[in-house]
Phi, psi and omega in degrees: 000310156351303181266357144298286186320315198280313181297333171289318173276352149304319199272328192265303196321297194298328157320298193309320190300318177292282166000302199252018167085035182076020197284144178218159159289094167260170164253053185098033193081352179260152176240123232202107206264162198236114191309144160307095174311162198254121160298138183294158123237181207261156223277327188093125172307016200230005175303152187302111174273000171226122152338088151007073206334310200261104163258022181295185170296348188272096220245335220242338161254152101321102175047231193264012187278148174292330160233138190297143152338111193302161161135143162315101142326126176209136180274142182217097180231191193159177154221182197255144184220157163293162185290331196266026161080005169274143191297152147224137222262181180026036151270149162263129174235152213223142130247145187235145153170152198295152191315170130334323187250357162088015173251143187248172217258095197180108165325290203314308178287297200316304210285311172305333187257000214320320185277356165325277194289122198292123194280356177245015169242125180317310169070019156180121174236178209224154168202110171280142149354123162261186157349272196310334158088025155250170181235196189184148153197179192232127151210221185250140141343125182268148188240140179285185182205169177295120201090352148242082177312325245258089169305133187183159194251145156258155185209132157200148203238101169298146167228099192064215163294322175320122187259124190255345179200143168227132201183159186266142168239122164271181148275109197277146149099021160304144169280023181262340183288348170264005155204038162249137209262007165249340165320299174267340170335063194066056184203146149318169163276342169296288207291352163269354171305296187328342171257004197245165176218122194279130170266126176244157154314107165305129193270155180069027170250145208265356169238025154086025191286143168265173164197133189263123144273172184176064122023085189260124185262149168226158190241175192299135148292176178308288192339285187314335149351280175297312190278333163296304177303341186270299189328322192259009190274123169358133188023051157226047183270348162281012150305130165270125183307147178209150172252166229308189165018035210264138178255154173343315214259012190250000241238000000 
């Protein structure tokens, strides 16, 4: 799976580059080239408005029940990275995204679909960062529903309550994505490159299991911002440079 993740940041470096006519970053005299941000998209009327008891990475059992969720089991893995490509660490990325039966884990959906919806699918999970700025999770392949021809994961990512990015995982090369209107919608064609993830097959599973990769790129906050512009200021070389999201034990 490693070397799927490094291809994916291969693959977003060589987007960004083409995007912005080849731009690159310095640093001090080093020139560095800078991964292609993960694009925003809108969070969707279905974020959980009542939580989950069980909010782990495990999308396919619910709590202590014994049967699994309908639907492909599919692993969604990945890391959270800075545009110079270092993991981050204590981010949360939270997903959201609809049954096997097209109802999402949402009074407005459920209640209305009840007899739909599948009860042994979690339909949102939370996974923090380690060193490394990868995640996991395990759920089902997303399946489209009405009005979103588009098969897709919702995703977003925190640092404590703050929220730092929101945003979509497609299925790269469905033939729903050429007529789903948040897909095509108000974005380039790079950055919807930029959102899709090829689900492969796992070889050799005996149930028909996927896998995903899927590169969350993030850029500076307003802070980091601030804290660069002090850095680079007239008599302020004994500032110390620090990189984005960087934590205490990273510091």
């Amino acid at each position: 799976m490693g070397s799927s993740i490094i291809r994916a940041s291969g693959r977003r470096a060589f987007l960004g580059a083409v995007a912005t006519g080849g731009a690159f970053f310095a640093t001090r005299g080093l020139f560095a080239e800078e991964l292609a941000r993960t694009p925003s998209r809108t969070e969707g009327p279905f974020y959980p408005d009542k939580l989950p008891l069980d909010q782990d990475n495990d999308l396919i059992v619910l709590g202590d029940s014994l049967t699994p969720a309908v639907g492909e089991i599919t692993h969604l893995h990945g890391r959270i990275l800075d545009v110079s490509g270092a993991p981050l660490k204590g981010l949360t990325m939270e997903i959201w995204q609809c049954d096997a039966n097209q109802v999402y884990l949402h009074s407005a959906d459920a209640g209305r679909n009840a007899s739909k919806r599948d009860p042994n699918f979690q339909g949102f999970g939370r996974f923090t960062t380690g060193a490394s700025g990868e995640y996991r999770f395990r759920t089902i392949k997303p399946v489209p529903y009405p009005g979103r021809p588009a098969p897709h994961v919702h995703f977003k990512i925190k640092r404590g309550d703050r929220e730092l990015l929101t945003s979509q995982i497609n299925v790269a090369g469905h033939p729903g994505n050429k007529l789903d209107m948040v897909v095509q919608g108000g974005i380039s064609v790079f950055d919807r490159e930029l959102l899709m993830a090829e689900f492969k097959p796992v070889p050799d599973s005996r149930t028909g299991e996927w896998a995903a990769a899927f590169d969350v790129i993030l850029g500076r906050t307003p802070d980091d911002h601030v804290l660069h512009a002090l850095r680079d200021a007239p008599g302020a070389k004994r500032l110390r440079p620090r990189r984005p999201y960087q934590s205490k034990e990273q510091a």
